[in-house]
C-alpha positions in Angstrom: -93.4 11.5 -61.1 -91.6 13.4 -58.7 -88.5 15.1 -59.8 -85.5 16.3 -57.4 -82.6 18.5 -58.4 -79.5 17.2 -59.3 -76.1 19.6 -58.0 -72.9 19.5 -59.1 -70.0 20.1 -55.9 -70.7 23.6 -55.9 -74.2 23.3 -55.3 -75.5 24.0 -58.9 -78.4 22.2 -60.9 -77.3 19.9 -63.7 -81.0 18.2 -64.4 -83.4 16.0 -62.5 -84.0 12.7 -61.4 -87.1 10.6 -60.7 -87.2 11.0 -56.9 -88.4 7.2 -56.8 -85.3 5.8 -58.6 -82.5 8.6 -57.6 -82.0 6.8 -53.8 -80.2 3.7 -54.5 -76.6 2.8 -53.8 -75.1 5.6 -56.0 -77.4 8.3 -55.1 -76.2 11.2 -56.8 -76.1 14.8 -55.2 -79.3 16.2 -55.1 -81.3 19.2 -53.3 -83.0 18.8 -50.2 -84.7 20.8 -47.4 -85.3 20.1 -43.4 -87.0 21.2 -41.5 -87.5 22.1 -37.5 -91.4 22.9 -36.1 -91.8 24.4 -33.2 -94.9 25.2 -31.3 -95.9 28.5 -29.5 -94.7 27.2 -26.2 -91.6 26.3 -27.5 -91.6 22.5 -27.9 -90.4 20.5 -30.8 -92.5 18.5 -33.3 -89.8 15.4 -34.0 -91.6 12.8 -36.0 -91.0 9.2 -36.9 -90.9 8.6 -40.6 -93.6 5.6 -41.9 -92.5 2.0 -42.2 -92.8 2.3 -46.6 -90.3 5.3 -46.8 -87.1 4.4 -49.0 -84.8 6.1 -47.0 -84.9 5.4 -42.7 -88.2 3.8 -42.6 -89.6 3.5 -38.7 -86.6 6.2 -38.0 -87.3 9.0 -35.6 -85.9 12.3 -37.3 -86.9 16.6 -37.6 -90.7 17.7 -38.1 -90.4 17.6 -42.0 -87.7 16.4 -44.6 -88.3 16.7 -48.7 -86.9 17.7 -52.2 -87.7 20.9 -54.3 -89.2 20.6 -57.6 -87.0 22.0 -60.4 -87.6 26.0 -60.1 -89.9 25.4 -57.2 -89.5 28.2 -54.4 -87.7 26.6 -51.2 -90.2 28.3 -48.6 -93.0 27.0 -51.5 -91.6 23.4 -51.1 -91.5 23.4 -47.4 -94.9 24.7 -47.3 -96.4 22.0 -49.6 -94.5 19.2 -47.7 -95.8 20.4 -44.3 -99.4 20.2 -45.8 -99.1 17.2 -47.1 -97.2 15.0 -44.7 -98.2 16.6 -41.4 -101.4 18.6 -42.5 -99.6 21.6 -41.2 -99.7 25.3 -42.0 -96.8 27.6 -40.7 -95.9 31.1 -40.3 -93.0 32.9 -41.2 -89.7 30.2 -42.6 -86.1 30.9 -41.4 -83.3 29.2 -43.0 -80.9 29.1 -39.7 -78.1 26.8 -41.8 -77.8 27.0 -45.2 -75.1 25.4 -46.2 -75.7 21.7 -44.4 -74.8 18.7 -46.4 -74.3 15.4 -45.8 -74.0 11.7 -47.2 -75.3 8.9 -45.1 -75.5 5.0 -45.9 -78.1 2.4 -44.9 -77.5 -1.2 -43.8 -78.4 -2.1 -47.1 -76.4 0.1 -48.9 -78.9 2.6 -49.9 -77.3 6.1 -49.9 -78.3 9.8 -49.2 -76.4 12.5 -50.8 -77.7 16.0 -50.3 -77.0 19.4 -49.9 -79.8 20.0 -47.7 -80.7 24.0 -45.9 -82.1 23.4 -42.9 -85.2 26.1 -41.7 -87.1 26.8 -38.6 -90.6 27.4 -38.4 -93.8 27.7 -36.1 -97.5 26.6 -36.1 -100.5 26.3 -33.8 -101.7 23.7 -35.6 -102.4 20.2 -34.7 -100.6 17.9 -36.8 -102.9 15.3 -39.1 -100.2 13.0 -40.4 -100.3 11.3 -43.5 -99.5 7.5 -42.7 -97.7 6.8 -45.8 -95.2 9.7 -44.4 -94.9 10.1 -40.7 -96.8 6.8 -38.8 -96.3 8.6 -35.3 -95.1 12.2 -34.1 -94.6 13.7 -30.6 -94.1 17.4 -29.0 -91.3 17.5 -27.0 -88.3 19.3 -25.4 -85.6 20.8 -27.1 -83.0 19.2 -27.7 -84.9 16.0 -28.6 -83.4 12.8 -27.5 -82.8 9.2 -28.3 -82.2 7.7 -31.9 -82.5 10.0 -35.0 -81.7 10.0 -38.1 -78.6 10.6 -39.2 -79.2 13.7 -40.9 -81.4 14.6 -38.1 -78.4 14.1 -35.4 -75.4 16.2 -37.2 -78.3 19.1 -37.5 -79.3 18.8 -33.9 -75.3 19.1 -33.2 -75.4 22.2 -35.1 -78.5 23.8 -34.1 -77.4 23.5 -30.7 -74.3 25.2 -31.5 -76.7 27.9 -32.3 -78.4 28.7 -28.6 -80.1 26.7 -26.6 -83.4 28.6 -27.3 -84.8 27.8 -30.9 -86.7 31.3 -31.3 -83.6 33.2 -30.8 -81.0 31.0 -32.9 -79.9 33.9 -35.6 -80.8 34.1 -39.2 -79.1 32.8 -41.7 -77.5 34.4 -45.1 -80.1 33.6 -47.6 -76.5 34.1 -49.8 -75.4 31.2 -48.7 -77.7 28.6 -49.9 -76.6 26.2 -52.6 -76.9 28.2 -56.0 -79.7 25.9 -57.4 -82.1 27.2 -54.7 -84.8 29.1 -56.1 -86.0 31.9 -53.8 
């Protein structure tokens, strides 16, 4: 079983949830990361989530999205989520906004609720996707274009606001982040 943190407003832990149960219709508030690959020369790793995900499935949306274990590291969770779903190792990870949030409902009613950082980060590796995660993935140009996830667009629309070169965008305040994060 997979645990994810549960937050109250202010972006503390009050328990855990069974990632498998917690998206549903009343999806409480929960930790999150996302985050944004980039290459050596620049382009973007954007990645279409597989056809069995829960939340978006067939969506287009950043490199690599996931949840924290309870007292997990966040750079450790982004690490182990970039191995697993893209097969993936990165350098150094820069939270660029740490304070991104957002709720977003489904067609069908399902619901995500997350305070979710969002980090940059860059390999030379040649993704290996795992099917059950990511069932296609391309390198493009940034910004990417077309139809993203919602999540994926209101970051995009923020990043952008950062600069329109990725390696430059400024650091973040690792202060900032939600308390629950565990650096």
């Amino acid at each position: 079983m997979e645990l994810v943190v549960l937050l109250d407003e202010d972006g503390r832990a009050t328990g855990t949830a069974d990632k498998a149960l917690v998206h549903n219709r009343e999806t409480p508030l929960h930790l999150a990361f996302s985050t944004y690959v980039f290459d050596p020369r620049g382009r973007f790793l954007l990645t279409r989530r597989a056809l069995d995900k829960r939340t978006w499935p067939g969506v287009w949306t950043n490199s690599c999205c996931g949840h924290p274990g309870p007292e997990e590291v966040m750079t450790d969770a982004i690490r182990r989520r970039l191995r697993a779903e893209l097969g993936i190792t990165v350098g150094d990870i820069d939270l660029v906004l740490p304070r991104f949030r957002y709720r977003a409902v489904m067609g069908d009613g399902t619901v995500e609720n997350e305070m979710c950082p969002v980090f940059r980060a860059v390999t030379s590796d040649d993704p290996a996707p795992d099917p059950a995660e990511v069932m296609d993935f391309r390198w493009t140009q940034w910004p990417p274009e077309g139809d993203l996830s919602p999540w994926a667009r209101d970051q995009i629309g923020q990043l952008t606001g950062l600069g329109p070169e990725p390696g430059r965008w400024p650091l973040a305040d690792s202060g900032e982040l939600p308390p629950a994060v565990t650096n």
